[in-house]
C-alpha positions in Angstrom: 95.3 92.6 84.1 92.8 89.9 83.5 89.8 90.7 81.8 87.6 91.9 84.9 84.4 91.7 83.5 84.4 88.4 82.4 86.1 87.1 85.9 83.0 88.9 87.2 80.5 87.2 85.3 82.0 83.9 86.2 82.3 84.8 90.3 78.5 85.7 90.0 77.4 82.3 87.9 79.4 80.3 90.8 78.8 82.3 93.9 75.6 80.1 94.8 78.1 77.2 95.5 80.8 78.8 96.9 79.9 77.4 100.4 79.6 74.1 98.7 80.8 71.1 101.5 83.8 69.0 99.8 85.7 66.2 101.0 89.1 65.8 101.7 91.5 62.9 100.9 94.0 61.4 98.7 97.6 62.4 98.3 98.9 66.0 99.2 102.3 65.5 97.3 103.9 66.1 100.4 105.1 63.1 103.0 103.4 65.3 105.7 106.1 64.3 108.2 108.1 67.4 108.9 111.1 66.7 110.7 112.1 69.1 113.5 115.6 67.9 113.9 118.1 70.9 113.9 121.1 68.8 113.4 123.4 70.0 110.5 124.6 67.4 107.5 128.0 69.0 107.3 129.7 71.1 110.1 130.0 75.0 109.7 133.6 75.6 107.8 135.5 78.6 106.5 134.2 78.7 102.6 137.5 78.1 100.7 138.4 80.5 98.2 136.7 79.9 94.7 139.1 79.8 91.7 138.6 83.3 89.8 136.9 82.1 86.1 139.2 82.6 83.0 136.4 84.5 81.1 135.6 88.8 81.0 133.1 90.3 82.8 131.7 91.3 79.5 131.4 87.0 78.9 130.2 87.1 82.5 127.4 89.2 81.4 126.4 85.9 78.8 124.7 84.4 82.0 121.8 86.6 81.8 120.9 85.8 78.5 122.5 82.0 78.4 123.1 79.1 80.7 126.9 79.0 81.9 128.4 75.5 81.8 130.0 75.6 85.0 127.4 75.9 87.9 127.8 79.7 89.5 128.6 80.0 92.8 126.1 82.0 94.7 126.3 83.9 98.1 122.8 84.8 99.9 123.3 87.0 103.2 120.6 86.5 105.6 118.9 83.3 107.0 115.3 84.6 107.7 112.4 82.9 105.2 113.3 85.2 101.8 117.3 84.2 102.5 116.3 80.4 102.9 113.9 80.6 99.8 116.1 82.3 97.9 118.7 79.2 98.7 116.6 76.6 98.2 115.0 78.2 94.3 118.8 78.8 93.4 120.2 75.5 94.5 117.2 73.6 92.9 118.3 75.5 89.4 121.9 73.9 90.0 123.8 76.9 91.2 126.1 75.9 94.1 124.8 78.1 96.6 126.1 79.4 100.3 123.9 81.7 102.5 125.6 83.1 105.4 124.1 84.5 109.0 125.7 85.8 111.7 123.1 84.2 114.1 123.3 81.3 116.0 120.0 80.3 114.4 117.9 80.6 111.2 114.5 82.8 111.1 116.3 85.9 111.4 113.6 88.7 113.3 111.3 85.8 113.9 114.2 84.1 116.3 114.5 86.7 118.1 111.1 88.2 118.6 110.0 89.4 122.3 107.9 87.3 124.2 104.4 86.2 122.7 105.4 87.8 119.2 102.7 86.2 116.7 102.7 86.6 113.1 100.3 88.9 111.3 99.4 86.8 108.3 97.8 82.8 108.9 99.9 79.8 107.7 97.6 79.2 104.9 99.1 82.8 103.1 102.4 82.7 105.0 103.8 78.9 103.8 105.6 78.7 101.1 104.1 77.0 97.9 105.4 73.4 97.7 106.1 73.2 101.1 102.4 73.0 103.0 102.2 73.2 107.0 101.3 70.4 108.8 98.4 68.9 108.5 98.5 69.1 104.5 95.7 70.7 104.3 96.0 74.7 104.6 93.0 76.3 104.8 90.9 73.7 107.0 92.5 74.3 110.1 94.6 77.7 109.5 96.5 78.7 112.4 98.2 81.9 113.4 102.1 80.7 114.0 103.3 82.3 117.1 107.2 83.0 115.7 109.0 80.3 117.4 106.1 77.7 115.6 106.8 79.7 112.0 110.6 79.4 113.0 110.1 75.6 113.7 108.2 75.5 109.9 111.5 76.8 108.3 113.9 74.2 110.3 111.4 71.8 108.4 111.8 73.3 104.9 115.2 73.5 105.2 116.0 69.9 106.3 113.1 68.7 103.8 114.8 69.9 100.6 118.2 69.4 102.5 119.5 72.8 102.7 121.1 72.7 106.2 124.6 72.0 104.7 124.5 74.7 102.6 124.1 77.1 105.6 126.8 79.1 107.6 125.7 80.3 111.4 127.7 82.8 113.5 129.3 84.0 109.9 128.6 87.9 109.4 129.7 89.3 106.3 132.0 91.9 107.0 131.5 93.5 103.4 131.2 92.1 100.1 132.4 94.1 97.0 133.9 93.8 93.3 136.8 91.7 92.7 139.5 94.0 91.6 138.9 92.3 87.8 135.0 93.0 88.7 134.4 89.9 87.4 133.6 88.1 91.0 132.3 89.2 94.1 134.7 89.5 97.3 133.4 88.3 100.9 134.7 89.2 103.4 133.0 87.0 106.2 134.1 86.8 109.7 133.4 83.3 111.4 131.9 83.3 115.2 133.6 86.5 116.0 137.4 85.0 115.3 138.4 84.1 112.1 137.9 86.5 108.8 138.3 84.3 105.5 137.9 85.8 101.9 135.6 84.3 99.6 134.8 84.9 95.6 131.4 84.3 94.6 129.8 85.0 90.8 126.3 86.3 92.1 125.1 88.0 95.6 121.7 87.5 97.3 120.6 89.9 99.7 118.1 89.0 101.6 118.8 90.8 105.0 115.4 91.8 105.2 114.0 95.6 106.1 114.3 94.9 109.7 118.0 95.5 110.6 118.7 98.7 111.4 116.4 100.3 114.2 115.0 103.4 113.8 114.4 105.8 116.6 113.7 109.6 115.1 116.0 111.9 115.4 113.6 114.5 116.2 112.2 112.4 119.2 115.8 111.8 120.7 116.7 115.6 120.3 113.1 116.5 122.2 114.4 114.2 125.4 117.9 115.6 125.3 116.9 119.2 124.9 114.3 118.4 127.8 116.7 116.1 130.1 114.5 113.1 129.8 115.2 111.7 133.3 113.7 108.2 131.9 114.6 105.6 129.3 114.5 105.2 125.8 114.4 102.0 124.2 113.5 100.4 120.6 110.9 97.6 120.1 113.8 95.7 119.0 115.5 95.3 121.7 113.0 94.1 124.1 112.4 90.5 125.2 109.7 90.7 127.3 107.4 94.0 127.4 105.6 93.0 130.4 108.8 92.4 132.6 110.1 95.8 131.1 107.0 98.0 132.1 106.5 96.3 135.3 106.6 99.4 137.7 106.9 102.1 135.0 104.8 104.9 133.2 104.9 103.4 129.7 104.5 105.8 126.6 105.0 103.7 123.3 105.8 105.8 120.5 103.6 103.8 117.2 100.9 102.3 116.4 102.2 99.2 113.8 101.5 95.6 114.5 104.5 95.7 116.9 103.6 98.6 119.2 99.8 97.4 119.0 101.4 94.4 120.8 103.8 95.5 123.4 100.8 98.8 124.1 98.3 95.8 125.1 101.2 93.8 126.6 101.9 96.6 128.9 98.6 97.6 129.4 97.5 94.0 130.8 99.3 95.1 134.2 97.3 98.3 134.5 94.6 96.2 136.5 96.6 94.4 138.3 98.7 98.0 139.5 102.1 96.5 138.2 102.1 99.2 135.7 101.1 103.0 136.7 100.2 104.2 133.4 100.3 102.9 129.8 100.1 105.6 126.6 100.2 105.1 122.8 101.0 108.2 120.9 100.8 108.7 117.1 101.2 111.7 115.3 99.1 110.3 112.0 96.9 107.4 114.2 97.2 103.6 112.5 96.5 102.3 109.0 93.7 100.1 108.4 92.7 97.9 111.7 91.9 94.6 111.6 92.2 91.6 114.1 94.4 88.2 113.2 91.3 87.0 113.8 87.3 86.8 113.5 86.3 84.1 116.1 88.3 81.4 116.0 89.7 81.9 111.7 92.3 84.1 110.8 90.7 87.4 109.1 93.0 86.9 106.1 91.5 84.1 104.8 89.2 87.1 103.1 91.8 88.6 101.2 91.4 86.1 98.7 91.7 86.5 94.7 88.2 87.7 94.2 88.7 90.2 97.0 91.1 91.8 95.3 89.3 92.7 92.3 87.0 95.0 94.3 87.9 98.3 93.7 89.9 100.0 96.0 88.7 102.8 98.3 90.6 105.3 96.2 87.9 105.2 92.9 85.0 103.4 95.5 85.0 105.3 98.9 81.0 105.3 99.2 80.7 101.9 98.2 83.4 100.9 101.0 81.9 103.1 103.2 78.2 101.5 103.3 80.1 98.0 103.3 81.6 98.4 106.5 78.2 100.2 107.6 76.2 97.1 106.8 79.4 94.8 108.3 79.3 96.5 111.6 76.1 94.4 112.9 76.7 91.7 110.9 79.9 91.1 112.5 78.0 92.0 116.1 75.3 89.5 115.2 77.8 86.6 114.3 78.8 87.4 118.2 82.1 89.0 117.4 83.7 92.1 118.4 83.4 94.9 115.9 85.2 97.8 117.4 88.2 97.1 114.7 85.6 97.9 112.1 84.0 100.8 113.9 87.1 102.6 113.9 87.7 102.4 110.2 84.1 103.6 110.0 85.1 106.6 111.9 88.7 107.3 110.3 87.8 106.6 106.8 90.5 103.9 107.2 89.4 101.4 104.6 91.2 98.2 102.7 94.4 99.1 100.2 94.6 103.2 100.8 96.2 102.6 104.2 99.4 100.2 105.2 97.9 97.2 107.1 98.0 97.1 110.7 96.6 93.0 111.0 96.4 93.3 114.9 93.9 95.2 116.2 95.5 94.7 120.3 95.8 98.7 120.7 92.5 98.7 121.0 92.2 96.0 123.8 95.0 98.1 125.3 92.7 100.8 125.3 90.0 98.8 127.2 92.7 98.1 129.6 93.3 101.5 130.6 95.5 103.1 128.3 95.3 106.3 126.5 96.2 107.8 123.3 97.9 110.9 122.7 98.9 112.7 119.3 102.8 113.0 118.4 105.2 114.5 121.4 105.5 118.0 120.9 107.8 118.5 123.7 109.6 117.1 126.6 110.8 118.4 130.1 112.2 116.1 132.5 110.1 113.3 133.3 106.2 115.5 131.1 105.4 114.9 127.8 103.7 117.5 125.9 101.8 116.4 122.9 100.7 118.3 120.1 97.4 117.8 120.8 97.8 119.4 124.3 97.9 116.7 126.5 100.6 115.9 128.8 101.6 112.9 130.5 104.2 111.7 133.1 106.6 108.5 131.6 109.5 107.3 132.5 110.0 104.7 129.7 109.3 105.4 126.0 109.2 102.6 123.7 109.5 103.6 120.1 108.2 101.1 118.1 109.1 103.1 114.9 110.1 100.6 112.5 113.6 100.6 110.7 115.7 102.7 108.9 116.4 101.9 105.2 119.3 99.0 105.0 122.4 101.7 104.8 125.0 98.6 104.6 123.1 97.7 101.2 123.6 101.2 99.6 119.6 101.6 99.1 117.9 104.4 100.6 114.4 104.1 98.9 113.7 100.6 97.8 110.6 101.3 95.8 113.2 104.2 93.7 116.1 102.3 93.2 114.9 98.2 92.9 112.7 97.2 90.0 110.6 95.4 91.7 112.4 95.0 95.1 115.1 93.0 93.2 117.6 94.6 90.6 119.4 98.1 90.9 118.5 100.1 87.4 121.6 101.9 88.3 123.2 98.8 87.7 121.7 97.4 84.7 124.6 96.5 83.2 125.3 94.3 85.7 122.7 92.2 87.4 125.3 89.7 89.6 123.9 91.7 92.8 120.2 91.0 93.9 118.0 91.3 96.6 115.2 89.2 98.1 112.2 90.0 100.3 112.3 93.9 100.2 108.4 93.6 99.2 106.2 94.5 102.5 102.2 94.0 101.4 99.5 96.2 102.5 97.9 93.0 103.0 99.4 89.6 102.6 102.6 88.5 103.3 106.3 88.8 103.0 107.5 85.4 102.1 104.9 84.2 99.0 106.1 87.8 97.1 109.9 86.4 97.9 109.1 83.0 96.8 108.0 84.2 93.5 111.0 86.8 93.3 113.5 84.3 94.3 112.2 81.6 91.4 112.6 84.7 88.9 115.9 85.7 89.9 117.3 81.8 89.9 115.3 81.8 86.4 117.5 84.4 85.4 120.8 83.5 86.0 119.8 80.1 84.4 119.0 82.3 81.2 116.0 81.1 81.0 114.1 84.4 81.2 115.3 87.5 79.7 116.7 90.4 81.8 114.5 93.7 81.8 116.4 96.6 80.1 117.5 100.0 81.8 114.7 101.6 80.0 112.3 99.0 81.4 113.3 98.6 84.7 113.1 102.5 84.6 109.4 103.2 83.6 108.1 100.5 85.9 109.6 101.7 88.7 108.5 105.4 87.9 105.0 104.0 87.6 104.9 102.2 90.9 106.0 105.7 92.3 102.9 107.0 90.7 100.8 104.7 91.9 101.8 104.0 95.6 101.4 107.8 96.2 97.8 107.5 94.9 96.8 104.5 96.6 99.0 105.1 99.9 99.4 108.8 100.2 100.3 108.7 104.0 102.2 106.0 103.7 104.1 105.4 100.6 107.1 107.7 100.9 108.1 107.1 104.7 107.3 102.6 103.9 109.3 102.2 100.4 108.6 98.6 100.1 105.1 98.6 100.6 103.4 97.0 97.6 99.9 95.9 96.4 99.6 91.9 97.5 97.8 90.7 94.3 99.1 92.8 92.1 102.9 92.0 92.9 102.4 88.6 92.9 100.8 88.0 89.5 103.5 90.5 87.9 106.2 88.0 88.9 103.6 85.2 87.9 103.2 86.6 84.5 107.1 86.6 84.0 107.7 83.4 85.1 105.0 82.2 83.4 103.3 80.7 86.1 100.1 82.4 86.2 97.3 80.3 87.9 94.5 78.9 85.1 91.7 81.3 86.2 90.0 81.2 82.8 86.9 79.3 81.5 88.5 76.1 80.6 89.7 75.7 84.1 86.0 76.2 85.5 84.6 73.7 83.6 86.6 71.0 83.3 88.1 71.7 87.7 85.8 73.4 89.1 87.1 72.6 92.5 90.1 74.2 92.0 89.1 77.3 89.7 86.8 78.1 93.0 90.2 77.5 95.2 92.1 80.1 93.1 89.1 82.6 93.6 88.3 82.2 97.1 90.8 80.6 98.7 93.7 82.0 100.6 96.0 84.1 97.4 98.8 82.2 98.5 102.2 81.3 97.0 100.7 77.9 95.9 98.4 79.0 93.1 101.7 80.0 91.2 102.5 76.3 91.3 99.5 75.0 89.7 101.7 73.2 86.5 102.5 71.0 89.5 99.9 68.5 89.4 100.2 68.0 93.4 100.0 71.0 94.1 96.9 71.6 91.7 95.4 68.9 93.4 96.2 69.9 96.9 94.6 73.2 96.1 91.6 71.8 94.8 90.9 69.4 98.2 91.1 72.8 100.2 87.6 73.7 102.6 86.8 77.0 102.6 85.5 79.0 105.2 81.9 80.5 104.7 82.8 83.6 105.5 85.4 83.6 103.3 83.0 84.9 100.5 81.5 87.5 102.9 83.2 90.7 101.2 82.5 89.4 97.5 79.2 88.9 98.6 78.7 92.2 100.0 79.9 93.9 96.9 78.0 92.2 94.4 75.0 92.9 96.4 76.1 96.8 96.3 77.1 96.9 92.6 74.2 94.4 91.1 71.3 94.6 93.4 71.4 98.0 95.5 72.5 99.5 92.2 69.3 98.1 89.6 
């Protein structure tokens, strides 16, 4: 942990000019012309067998500690952002490097989102660090991607670091397992549904992401058989578009995460018209933390910047959090914006980092649509819902919008217990040829900076240019991020394994690569420009990138948004003013 109360002393010395106009120009270190052509460099083949080394697996092993002379040959599963990442960091280190998809097309659950799906987190936290949207400069105009725009950004990075030959479409992989030497791993990969080939690869990527295998509780589908539910169930995943769906039904959807906030005010938007009957959102333990993608016209988590983070969390500060969203509820009235999000934090004690993130706040437009909320079912009987709170309703479709089960193909039931750090199994430490990518989900923040970093470790890694943690190691940590999730999300942390503190994660994997940003003295005298970026600008994958002296300099052009410094603000004036 960085010494807080000296990064305090230099946040209050600067905080007079950190509205400060700039202006932009000059070189990005990026050509800013981002191709969207989807044609593929090399047709999709079978991957010919590999030639099986002549050395032990105990020689094998030397990899971890010691560059091999003969570039490894590397198999990622999964084409969504932490698959493509994890192909580009490994093939930049020299490994030759295939990642597989059964898909037709890259972006895995963000190609294949319903209608209007929209991403939680801006493009300014959400782009990966040397690779900026377009325009170049992130935090002037931030956007919130809808998922066929963030889709349309990975096509880019892929054909601008010319990864689009390395890719194989429409090839699932039927298993993948230990050579019969254990020296290699065995593929089994079936191409478009036809032809099965057998491949031999020295290291495995998987980076299949949380979201594969839909969860619909039991409990809830033994309720509607023991009651002859006369209507439908159906998961979130599977629908396309909610408002064709509910067109003409009683809706009831089952969770209250950023997707079923979503398809609740989808639904609900034909309760005016009469296209929809009746819409109802029921949730046995309510949502997380509220808050809208965004305030006005800017994306709300341009706040959760660096210096945000060091606020301390409602766990050790509830009053102080408390009277900051009491003094935030006019101020964000009397900037003309709607404040119910924050109202109903008020009211729940839902505050910042004790809660899993819900960063869409549309369940409560649903609500001012028409539609009601209940608490968890407590029984069914034919086509009436009983809820435990004692409400009943009459549906005929119930959308569970429950999340996923753990990935049961990948043999890991509880990420946060069995993967240090979301990326090596400690029952495995003895041999670390199988890892996994993008298993990371921030309370706030988002997925793909946290795979960025943990894909640039694990390439670092098999390069043998970092050392591998020991058992022992990998063991404590992982026991202390137990402890810790279950004090800082004690409704959440034990059903959401991979849930994860956003700054926190991120400059663990920065200290191990090395790649911590300069947030120190030196930097805010001799750059002040970008020592204020890396405080309050967007904590984004780029600031672990500063020894590249474009992307230093793109983060020190960057215009930030005045309100931006809002929260910081409004806890210095709690802990220095309010408290002398």
């Amino acid at each position: 942990e960085y010494d807080s109360v000296r990064c305090w002393c230099s946040l209050i010395l600067t905080m007079t000019a950190a509205d400060a106009p700039r202006s932009d120009g000059g070189d990005d270190g990026h050509d800013g012309n981002h191709s969207s052509s989807s044609s593929s460099s090399s047709d999709n083949k079978d991957v010919k067998v590999s030639i099986i080394p002549e050395s032990s697996s105990a020689e094998a092993m030397s990899a971890f500690s010691q560059p091999r002379r003969m570039p490894l040959r590397v198999a990622v599963i999964g084409a969504g952002p932490s698959g493509i990442v994890a192909l580009k960091e490994l093939k930049e280190m020299g490994f030759s490097t295939v990642l597989f998809d059964a898909a037709e097309r890259i972006g895995g659950a963000f190609a294949t989102a319903y209608e209007g799906a929209q991403l939680t987190t801006s493009s300014s936290l959400t782009a990966f660090g040397d690779f900026p949207p377009n325009p170049p400069n992130m935090v002037a105009k931030p956007t919130m991607w809808t998922c066929e725009e963030y889709v349309e950004y990975l096509n880019d990075y892929i054909d601008h670091f010319r990864l689009r030959g390395c890719i194989e479409l429409k090839s699932r992989v039927v298993s993948y397992k230990k050579s019969e030497n254990e020296a290699l791993w065995e593929l089994v990969v079936c191409k478009e549904n036809t032809n099965t080939s057998t491949s031999y690869f020295d290291r495995v990527v998987i980076a299949t992401g949380s979201n594969q295998n839909p969860n619909i509780p039991q409990d809830l589908l033994d309720k509607a058989r023991q009651g002859d539910f006369t209507g439908d169930i159906v998961h979130s995943s599977s629908i396309s578009s909610m408002r064709s769906l509910a067109r003409g039904r009683r809706v009831l959807i089952v969770g209250l995460g950023e997707t079923g906030s979503d398809l609740a005010l989808q639904a609900a938007e034909g309760l005016a018209t009469g296209e929809v009957p009746f819409v109802g959102i029921s949730s046995r333990k309510g949502p997380g933390h509220t808050i809208p993608r965004l305030l006005g016209d800017v994306p709300a988590d341009l706040m959760t910047s660096r210096a945000f983070h060091q606020i301390p969390d409602p766990n050790t500060a509830k009053s102080m959090w408390r009277e900051l969203y009491e003094r935030g509820v006019p101020m964000i009235k009397a900037a003309g914006m709607d404040a119910t999000w924050m109202e109903f934090n008020l009211e729940n004690g839902n505050f910042p980092c004790c809660r899993f993130g819900v960063k869409n706040s549309a369940w409560l437009d649903a609500l001012d649509a028409g539609a009601a909320t209940f608490g968890g079912i407590e029984k069914i009987d034919g086509d009436v819902v009983t809820f435990d709170d004692g409400a009943v309703a009459r549906v005929d479709l119930i959308v569970a919008a429950t999340g996923f089960k753990p990935f049961d193909d990948a043999g890991v039931r509880n990420v946060r217990a069995e993967l240090w750090r979301g990326v090596l199994r400690a029952a495995a430490a003895d041999d670390m040829s199988l890892a996994y990518v993008g298993f990371a989900r921030a309370a706030f923040g988002g997925v793909p900076p946290v795979a960025e970093l943990q894909a640039r470790w694990l390439a670092s890694l098999w390069a043998g240019e970092v050392d591998p943690p020991t058992r022992e190691q990998m063991e404590e940590e992982m026991q202390r991020a137990q402890r810790e999730a279950g004090l800082r999300y004690p409704l959440d942390a034990s059903r959401i394994t991979t849930l994860v503190e956003y700054r926190q994660v991120l400059d663990v994997w920065g200290a191990s690569l090395g790649a911590l940003p300069p947030l120190g003295w030196t930097t805010a005298l001799r750059r002040p420009q970008l020592w204020r970026a890396l405080w309050f600008g967007p904590l984004c994958a780029a600031q672990y990138r500063c020894g590249d002296a474009a992307v230093a300099a793109r983060l020190e052009r960057e215009k930030l948004h005045p309100f931006i410094t809002a929260p910081v603000r409004a806890w210095l004036y709690w802990r220095v003013i309010r408290k002398t």
